[in-house]
Biopython code that builds the backbone (N, CA, C, O; Angstrom):
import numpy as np
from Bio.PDB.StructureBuilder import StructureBuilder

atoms = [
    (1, "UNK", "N", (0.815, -1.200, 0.000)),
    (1, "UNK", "CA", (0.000, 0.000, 0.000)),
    (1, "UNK", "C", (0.855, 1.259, 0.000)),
    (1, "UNK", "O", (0.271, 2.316, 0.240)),
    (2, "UNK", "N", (1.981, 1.278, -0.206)),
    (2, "UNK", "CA", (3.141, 2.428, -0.094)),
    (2, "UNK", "C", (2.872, 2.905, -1.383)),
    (2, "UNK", "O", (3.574, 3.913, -1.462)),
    (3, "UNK", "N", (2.374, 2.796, -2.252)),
    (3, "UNK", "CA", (2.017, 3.560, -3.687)),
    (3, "UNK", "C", (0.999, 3.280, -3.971)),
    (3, "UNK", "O", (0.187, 2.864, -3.145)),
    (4, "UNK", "N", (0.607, 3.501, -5.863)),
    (4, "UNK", "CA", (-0.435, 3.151, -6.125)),
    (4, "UNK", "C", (-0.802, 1.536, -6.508)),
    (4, "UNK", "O", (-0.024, 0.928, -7.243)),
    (5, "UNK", "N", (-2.007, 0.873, -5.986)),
    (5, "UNK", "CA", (-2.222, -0.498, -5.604)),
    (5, "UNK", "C", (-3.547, -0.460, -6.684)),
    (5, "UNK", "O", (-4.350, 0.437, -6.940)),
    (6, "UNK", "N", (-3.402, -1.809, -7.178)),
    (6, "UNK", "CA", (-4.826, -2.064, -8.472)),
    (6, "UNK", "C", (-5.743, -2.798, -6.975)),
    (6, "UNK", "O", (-5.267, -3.160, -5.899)),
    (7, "UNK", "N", (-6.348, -2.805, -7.177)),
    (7, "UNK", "CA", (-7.553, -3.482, -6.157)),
    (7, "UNK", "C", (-9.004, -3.980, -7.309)),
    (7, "UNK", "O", (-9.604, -3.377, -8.199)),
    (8, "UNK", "N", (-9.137, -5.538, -6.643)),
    (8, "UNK", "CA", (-10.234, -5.856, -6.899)),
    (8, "UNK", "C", (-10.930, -6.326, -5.913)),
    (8, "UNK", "O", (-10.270, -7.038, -5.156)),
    (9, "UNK", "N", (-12.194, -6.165, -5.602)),
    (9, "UNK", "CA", (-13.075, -6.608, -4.460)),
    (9, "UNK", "C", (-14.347, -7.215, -4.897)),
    (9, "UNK", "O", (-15.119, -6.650, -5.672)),
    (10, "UNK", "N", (-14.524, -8.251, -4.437)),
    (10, "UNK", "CA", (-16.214, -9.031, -4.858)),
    (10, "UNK", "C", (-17.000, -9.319, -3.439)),
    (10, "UNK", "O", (-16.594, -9.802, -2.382)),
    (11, "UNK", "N", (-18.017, -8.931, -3.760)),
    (11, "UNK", "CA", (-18.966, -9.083, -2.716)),
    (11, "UNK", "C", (-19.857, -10.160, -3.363)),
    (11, "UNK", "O", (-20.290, -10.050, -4.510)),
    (12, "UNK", "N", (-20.180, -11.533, -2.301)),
    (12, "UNK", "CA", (-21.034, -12.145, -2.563)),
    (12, "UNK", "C", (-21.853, -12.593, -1.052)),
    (12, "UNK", "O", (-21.648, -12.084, 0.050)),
    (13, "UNK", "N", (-22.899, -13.782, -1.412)),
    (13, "UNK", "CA", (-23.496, -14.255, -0.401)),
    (13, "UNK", "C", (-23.400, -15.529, -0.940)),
    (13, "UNK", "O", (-23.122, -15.849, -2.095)),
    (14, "UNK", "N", (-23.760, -16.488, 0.387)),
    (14, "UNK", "CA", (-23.637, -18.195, 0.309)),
    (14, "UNK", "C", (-25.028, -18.304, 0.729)),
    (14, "UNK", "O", (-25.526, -17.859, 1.763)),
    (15, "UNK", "N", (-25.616, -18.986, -0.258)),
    (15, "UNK", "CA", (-27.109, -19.644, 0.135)),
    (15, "UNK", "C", (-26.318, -20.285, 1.613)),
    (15, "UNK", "O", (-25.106, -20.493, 1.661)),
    (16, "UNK", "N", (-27.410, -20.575, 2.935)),
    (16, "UNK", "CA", (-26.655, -21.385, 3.970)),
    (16, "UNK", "C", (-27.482, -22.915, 3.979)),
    (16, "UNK", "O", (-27.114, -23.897, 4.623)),
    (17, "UNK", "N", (-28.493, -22.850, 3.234)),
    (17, "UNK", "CA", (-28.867, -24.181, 3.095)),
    (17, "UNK", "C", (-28.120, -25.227, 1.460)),
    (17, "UNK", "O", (-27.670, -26.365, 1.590)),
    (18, "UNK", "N", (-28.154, -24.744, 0.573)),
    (18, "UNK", "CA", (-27.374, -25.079, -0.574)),
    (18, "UNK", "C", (-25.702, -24.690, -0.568)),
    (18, "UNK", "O", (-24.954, -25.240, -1.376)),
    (19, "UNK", "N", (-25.275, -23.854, 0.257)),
    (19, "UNK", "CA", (-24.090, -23.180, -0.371)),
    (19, "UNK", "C", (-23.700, -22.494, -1.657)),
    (19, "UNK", "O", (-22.618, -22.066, -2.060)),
    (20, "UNK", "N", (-24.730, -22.517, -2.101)),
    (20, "UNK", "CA", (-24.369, -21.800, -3.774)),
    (20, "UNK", "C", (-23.682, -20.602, -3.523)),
    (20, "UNK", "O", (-23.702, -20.538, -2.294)),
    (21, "UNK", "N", (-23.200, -19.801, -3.862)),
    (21, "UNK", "CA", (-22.577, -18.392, -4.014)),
    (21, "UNK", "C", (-22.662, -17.556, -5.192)),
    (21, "UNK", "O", (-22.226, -17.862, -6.302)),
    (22, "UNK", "N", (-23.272, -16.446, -4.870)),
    (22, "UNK", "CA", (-24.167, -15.735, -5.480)),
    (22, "UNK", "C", (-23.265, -13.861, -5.928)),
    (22, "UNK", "O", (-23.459, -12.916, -5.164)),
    (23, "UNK", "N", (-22.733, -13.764, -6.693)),
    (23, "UNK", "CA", (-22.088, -12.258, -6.769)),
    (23, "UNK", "C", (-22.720, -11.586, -6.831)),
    (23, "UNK", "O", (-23.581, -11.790, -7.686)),
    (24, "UNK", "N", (-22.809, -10.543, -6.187)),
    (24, "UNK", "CA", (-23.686, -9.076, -6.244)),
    (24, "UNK", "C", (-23.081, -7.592, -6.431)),
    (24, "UNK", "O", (-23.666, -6.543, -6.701)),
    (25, "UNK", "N", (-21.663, -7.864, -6.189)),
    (25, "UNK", "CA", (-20.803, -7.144, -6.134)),
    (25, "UNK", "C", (-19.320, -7.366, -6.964)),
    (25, "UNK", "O", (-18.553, -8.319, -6.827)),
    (26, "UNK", "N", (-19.133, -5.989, -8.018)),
    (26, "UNK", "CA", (-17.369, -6.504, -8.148)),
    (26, "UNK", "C", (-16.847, -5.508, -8.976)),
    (26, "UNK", "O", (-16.968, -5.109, -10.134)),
    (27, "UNK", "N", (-16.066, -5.187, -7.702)),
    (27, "UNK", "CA", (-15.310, -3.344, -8.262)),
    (27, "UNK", "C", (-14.034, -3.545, -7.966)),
    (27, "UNK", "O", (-13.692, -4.016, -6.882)),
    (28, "UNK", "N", (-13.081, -3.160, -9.033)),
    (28, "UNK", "CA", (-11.641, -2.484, -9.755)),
    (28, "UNK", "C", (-11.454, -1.536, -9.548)),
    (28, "UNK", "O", (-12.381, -0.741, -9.707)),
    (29, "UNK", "N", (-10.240, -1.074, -9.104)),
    (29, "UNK", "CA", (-9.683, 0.678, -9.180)),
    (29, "UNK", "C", (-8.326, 0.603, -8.733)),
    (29, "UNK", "O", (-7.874, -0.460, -8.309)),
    (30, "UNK", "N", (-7.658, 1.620, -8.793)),
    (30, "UNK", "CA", (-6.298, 1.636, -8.463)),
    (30, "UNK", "C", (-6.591, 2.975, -7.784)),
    (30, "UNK", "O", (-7.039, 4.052, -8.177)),
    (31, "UNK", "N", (-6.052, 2.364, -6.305)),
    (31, "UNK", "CA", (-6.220, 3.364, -5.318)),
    (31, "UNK", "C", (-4.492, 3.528, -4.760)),
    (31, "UNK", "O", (-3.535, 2.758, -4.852)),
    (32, "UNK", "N", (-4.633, 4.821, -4.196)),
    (32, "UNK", "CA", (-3.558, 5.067, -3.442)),
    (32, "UNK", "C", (-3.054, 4.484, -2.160)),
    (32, "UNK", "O", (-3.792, 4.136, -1.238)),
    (33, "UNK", "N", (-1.563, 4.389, -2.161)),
    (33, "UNK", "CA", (-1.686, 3.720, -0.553)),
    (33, "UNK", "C", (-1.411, 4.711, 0.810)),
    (33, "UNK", "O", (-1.610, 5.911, 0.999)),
    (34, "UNK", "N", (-0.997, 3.897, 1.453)),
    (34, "UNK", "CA", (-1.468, 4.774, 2.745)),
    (34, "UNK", "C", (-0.322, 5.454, 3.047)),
    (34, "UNK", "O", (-0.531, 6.324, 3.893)),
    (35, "UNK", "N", (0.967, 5.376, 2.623)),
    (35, "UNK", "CA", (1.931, 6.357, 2.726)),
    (35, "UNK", "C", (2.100, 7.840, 2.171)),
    (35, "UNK", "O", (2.864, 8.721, 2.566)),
    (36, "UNK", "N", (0.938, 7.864, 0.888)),
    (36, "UNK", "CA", (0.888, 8.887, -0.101)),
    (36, "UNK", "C", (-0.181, 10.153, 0.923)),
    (36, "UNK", "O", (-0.781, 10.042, 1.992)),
    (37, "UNK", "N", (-0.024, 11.191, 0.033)),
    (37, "UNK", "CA", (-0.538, 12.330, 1.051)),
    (37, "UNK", "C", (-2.079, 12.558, 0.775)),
    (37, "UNK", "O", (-2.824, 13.296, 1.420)),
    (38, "UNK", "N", (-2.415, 11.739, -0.361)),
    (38, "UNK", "CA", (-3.832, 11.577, -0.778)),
    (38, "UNK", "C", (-4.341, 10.202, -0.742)),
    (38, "UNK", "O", (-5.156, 9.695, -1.513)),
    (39, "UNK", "N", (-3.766, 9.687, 0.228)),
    (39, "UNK", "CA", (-4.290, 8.372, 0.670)),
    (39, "UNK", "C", (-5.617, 7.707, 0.500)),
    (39, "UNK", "O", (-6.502, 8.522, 0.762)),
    (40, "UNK", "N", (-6.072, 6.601, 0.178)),
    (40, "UNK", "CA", (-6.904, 6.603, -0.131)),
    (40, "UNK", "C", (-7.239, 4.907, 0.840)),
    (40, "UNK", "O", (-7.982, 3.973, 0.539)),
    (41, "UNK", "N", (-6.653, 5.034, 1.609)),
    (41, "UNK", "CA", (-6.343, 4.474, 3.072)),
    (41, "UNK", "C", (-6.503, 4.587, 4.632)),
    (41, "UNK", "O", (-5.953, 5.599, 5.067)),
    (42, "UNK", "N", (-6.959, 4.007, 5.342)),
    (42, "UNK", "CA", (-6.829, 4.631, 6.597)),
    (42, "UNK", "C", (-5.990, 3.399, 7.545)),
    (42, "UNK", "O", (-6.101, 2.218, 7.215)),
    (43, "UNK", "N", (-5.200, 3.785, 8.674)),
    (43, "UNK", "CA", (-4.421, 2.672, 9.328)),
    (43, "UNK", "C", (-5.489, 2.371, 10.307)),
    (43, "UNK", "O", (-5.794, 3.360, 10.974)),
    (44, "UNK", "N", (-6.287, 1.063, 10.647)),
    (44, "UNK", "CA", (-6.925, 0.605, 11.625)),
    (44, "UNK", "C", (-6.028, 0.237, 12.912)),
    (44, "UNK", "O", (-6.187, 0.416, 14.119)),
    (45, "UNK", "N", (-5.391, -0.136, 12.418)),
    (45, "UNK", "CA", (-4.309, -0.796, 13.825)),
    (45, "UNK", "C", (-4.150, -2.296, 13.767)),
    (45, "UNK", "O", (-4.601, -2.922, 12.808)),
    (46, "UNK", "N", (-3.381, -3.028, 14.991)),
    (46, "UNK", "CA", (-3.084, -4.507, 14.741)),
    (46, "UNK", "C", (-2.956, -4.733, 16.420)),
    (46, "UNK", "O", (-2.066, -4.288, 17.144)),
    (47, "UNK", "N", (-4.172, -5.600, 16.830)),
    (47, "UNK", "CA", (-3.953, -5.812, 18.202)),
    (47, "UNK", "C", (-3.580, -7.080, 18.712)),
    (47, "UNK", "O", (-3.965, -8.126, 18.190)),
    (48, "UNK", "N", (-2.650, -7.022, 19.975)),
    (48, "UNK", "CA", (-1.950, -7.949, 20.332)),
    (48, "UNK", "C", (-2.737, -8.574, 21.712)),
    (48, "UNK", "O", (-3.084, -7.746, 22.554)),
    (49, "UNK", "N", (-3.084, -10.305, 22.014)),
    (49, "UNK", "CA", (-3.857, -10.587, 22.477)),
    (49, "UNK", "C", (-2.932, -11.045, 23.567)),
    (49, "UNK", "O", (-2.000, -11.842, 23.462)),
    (50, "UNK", "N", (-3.281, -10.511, 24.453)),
    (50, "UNK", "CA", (-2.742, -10.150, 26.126)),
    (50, "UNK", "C", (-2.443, -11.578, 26.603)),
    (50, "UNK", "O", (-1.647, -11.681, 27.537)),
    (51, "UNK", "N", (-2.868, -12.461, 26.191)),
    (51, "UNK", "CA", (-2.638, -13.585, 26.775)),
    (51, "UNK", "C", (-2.106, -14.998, 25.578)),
    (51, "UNK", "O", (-1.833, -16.085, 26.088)),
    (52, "UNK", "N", (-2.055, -14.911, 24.769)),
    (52, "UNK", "CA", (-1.459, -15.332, 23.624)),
    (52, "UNK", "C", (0.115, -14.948, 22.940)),
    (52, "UNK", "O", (0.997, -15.533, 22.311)),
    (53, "UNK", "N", (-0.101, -13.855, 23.387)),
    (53, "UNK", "CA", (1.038, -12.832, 22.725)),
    (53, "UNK", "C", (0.457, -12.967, 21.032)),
    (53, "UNK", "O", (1.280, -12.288, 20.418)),
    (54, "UNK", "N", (-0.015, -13.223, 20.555)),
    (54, "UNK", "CA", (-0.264, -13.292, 18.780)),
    (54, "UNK", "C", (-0.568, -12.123, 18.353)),
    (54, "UNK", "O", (-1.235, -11.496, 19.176)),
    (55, "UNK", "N", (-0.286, -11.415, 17.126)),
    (55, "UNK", "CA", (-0.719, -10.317, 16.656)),
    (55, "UNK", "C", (-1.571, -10.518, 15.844)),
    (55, "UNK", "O", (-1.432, -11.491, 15.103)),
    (56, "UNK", "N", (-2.842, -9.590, 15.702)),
    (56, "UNK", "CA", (-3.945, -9.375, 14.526)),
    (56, "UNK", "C", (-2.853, -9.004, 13.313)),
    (56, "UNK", "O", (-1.707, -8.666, 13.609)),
    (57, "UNK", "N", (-3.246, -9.083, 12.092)),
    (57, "UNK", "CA", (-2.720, -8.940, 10.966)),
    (57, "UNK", "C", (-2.860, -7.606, 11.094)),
    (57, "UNK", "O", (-3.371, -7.212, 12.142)),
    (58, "UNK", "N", (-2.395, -6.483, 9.946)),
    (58, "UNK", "CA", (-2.448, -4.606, 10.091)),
    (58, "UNK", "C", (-3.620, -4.713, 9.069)),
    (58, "UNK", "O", (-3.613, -5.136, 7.913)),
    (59, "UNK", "N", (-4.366, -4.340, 9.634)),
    (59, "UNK", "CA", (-5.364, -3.749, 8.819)),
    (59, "UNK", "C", (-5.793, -2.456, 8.561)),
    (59, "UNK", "O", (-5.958, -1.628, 9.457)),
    (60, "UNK", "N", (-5.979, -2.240, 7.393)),
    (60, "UNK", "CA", (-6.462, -0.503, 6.664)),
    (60, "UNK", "C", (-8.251, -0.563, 6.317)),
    (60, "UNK", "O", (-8.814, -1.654, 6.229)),
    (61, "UNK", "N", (-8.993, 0.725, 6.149)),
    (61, "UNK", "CA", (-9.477, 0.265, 5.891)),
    (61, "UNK", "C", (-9.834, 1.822, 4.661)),
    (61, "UNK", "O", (-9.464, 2.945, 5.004)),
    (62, "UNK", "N", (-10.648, 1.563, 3.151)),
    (62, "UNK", "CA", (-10.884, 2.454, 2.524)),
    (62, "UNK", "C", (-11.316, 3.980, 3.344)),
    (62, "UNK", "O", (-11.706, 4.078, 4.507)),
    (63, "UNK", "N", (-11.146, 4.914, 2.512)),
    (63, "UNK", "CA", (-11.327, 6.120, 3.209)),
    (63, "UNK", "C", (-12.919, 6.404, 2.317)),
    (63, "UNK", "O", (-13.103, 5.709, 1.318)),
    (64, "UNK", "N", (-13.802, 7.228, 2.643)),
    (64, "UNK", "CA", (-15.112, 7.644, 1.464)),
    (64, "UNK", "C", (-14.417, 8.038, 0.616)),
    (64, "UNK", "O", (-15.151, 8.361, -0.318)),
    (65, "UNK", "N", (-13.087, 8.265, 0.298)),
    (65, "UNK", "CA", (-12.908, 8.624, -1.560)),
    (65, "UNK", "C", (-12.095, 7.592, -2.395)),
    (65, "UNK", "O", (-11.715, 7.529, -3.564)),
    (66, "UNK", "N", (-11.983, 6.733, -1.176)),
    (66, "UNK", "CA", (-11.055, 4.853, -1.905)),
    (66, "UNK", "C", (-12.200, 4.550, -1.965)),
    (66, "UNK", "O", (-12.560, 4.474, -3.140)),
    (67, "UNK", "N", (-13.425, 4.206, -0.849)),
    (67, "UNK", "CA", (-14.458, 3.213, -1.536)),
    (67, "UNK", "C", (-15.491, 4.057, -2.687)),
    (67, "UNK", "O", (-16.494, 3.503, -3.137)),
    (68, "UNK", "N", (-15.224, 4.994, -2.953)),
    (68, "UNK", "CA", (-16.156, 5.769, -4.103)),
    (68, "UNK", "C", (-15.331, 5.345, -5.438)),
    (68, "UNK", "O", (-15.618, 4.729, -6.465)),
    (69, "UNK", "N", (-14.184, 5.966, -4.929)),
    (69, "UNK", "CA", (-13.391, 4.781, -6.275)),
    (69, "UNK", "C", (-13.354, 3.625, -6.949)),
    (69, "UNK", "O", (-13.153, 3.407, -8.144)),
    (70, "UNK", "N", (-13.649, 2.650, -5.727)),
    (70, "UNK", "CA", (-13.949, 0.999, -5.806)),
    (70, "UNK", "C", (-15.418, 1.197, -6.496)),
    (70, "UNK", "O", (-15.838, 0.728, -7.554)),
    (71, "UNK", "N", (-15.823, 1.734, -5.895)),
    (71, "UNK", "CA", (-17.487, 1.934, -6.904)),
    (71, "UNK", "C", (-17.468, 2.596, -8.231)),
    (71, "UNK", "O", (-17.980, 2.099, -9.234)),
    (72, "UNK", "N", (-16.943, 3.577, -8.199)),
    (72, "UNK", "CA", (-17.191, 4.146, -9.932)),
    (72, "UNK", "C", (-16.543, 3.379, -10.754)),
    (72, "UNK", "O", (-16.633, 3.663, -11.948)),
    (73, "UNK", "N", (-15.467, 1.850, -10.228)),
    (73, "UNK", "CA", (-15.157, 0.545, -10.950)),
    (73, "UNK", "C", (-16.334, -0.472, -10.981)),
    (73, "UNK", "O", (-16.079, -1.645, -11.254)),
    (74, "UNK", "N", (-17.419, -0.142, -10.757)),
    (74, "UNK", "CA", (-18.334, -1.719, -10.478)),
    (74, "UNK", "C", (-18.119, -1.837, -12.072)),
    (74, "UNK", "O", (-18.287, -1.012, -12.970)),
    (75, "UNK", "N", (-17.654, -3.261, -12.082)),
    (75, "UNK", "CA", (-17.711, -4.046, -13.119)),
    (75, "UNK", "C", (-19.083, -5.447, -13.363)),
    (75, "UNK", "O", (-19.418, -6.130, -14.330)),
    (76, "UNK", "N", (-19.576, -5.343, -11.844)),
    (76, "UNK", "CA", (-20.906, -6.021, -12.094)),
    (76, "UNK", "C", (-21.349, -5.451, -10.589)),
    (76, "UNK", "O", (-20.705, -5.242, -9.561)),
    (77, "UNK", "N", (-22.976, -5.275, -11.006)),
    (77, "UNK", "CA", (-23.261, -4.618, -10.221)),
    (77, "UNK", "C", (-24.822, -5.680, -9.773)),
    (77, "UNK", "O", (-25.495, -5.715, -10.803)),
    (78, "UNK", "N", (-25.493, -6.435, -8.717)),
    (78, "UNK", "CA", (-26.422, -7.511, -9.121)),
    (78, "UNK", "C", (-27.382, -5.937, -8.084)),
    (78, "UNK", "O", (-27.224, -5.687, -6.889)),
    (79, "UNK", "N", (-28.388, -5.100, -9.173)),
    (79, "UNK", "CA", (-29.018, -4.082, -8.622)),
    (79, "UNK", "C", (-30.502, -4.818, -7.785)),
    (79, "UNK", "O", (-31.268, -4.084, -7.160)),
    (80, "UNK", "N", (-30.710, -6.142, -7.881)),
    (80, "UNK", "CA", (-31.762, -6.518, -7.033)),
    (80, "UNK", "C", (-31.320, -6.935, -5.915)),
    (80, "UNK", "O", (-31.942, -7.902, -5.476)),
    (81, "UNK", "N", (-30.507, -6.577, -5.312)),
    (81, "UNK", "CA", (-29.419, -7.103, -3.930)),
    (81, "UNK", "C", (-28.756, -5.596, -3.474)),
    (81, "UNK", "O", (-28.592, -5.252, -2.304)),
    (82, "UNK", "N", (-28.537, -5.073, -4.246)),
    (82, "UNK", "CA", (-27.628, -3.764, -3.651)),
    (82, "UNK", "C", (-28.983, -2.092, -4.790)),
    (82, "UNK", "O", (-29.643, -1.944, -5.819)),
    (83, "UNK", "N", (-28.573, -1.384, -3.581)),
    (83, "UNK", "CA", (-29.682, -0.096, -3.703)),
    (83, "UNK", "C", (-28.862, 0.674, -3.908)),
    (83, "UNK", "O", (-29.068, 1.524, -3.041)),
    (84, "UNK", "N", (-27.567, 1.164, -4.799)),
    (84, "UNK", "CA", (-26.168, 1.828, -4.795)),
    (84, "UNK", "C", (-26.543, 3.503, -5.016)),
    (84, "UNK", "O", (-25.708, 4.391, -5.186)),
    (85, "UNK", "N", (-28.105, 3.681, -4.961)),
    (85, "UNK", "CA", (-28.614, 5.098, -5.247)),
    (85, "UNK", "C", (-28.240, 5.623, -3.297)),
    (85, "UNK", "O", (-27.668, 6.702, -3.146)),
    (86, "UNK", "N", (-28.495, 5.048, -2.407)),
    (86, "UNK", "CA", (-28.083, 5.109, -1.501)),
    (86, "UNK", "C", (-26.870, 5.444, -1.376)),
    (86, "UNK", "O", (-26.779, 6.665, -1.505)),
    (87, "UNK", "N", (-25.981, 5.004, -1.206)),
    (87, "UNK", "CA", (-24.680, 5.174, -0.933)),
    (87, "UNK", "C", (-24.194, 6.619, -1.199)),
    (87, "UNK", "O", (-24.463, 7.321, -2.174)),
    (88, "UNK", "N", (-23.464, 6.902, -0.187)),
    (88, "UNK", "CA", (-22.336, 8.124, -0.086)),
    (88, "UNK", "C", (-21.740, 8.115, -1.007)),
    (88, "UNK", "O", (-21.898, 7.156, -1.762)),
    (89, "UNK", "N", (-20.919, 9.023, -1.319)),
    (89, "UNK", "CA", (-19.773, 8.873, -1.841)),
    (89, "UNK", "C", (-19.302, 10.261, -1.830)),
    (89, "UNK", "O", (-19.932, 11.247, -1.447)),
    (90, "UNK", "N", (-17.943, 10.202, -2.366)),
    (90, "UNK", "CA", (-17.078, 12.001, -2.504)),
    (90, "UNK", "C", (-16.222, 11.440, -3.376)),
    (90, "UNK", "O", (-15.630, 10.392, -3.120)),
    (91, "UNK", "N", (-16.051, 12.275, -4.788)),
    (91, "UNK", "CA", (-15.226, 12.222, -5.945)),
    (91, "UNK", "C", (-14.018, 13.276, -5.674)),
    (91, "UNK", "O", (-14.397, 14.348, -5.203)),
    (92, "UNK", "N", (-12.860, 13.159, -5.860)),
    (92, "UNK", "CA", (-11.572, 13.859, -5.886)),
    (92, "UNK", "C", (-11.749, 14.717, -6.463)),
    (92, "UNK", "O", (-11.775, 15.877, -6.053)),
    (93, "UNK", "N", (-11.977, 14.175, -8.002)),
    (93, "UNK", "CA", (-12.267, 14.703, -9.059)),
    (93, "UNK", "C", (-13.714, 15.239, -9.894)),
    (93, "UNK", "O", (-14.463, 15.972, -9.250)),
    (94, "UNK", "N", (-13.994, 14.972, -10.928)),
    (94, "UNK", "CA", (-14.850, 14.962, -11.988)),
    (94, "UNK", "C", (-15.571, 13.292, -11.549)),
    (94, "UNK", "O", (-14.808, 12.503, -10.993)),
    (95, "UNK", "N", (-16.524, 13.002, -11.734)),
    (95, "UNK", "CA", (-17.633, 11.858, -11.857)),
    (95, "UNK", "C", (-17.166, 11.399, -13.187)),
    (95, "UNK", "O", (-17.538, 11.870, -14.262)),
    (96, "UNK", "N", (-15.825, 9.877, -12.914)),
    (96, "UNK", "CA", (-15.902, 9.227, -14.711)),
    (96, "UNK", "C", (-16.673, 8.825, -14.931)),
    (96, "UNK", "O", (-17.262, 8.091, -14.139)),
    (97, "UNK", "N", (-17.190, 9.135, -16.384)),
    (97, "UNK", "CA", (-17.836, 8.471, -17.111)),
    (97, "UNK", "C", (-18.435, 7.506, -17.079)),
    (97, "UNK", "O", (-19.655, 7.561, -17.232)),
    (98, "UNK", "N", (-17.719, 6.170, -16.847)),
    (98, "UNK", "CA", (-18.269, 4.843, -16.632)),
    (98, "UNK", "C", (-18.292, 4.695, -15.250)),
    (98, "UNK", "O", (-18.006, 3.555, -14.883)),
    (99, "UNK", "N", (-18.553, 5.520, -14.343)),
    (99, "UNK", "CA", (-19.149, 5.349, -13.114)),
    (99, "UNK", "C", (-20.723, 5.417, -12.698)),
    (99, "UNK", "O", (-21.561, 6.241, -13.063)),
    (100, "UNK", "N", (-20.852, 4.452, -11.941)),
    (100, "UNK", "CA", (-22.465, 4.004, -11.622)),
    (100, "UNK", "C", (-22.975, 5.589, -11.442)),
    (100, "UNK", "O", (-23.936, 6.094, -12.022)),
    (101, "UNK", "N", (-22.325, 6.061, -10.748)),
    (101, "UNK", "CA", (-23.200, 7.948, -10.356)),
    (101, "UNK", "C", (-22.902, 8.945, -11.045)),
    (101, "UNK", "O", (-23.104, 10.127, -10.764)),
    (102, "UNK", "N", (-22.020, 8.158, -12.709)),
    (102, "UNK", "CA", (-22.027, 9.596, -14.009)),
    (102, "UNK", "C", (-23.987, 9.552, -13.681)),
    (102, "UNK", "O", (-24.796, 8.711, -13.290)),
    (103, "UNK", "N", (-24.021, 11.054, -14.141)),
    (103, "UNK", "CA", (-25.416, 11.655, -14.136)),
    (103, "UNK", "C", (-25.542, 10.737, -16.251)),
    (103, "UNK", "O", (-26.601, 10.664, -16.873)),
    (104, "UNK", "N", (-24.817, 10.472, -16.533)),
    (104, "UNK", "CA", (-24.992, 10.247, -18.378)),
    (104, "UNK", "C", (-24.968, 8.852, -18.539)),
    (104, "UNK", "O", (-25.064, 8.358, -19.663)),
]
sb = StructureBuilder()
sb.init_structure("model")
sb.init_model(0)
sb.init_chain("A")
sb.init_seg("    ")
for serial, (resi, resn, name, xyz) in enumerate(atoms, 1):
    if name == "N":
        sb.init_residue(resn, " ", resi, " ")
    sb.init_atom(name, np.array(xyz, "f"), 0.0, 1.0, " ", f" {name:<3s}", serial, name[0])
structure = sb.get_structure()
């Protein structure tokens, strides 16, 4: 995450009686990492369990203008599962084109 990082993310669900798995979600972007001054990152932290000694892995987590990014990539979008008129978002820039919230 020390530069710029391609990211892909899929959101699905598992039937829990069949197991089938179902995509509803699946967004691309190349976001910034968390060393850059326009980060597009946030540091969560990594906690250490008092009685184990083991460490949590470091986890980050998107900032509202990394996951608006990840969204104006939906490459499939399953709109009877997700309501994406909802969602927040904040653009850096200009609204691209092939983003779910171009007004075109």
């Amino acid at each position: 995450m020390h530069m710029k990082m391609p990211c892909l993310i899929a959101c699905f669900t598992i039937a829990p009686d069949t197991g089938v798995v179902r995509f509803v979600h699946i967004m691309a972007a190349i976001l910034n990492g968390h060393t850059q001054s326009d980060s597009d990152w946030t540091y969560v932290g990594s906690k250490v369990n008092a009685t184990t000694g083991s460490r949590r892995t470091e986890t980050y987590n998107t900032t509202l203008v990394g996951t608006t990014k990840l969204r104006d990539g939906s490459v499939y979008l399953d709109p009877t599962a997700i309501d994406f008129k909802r969602w927040r978002q904040s653009h850096a820039g200009r609204v691209p084109t092939y983003s779910i919230f171009s007004p075109t």
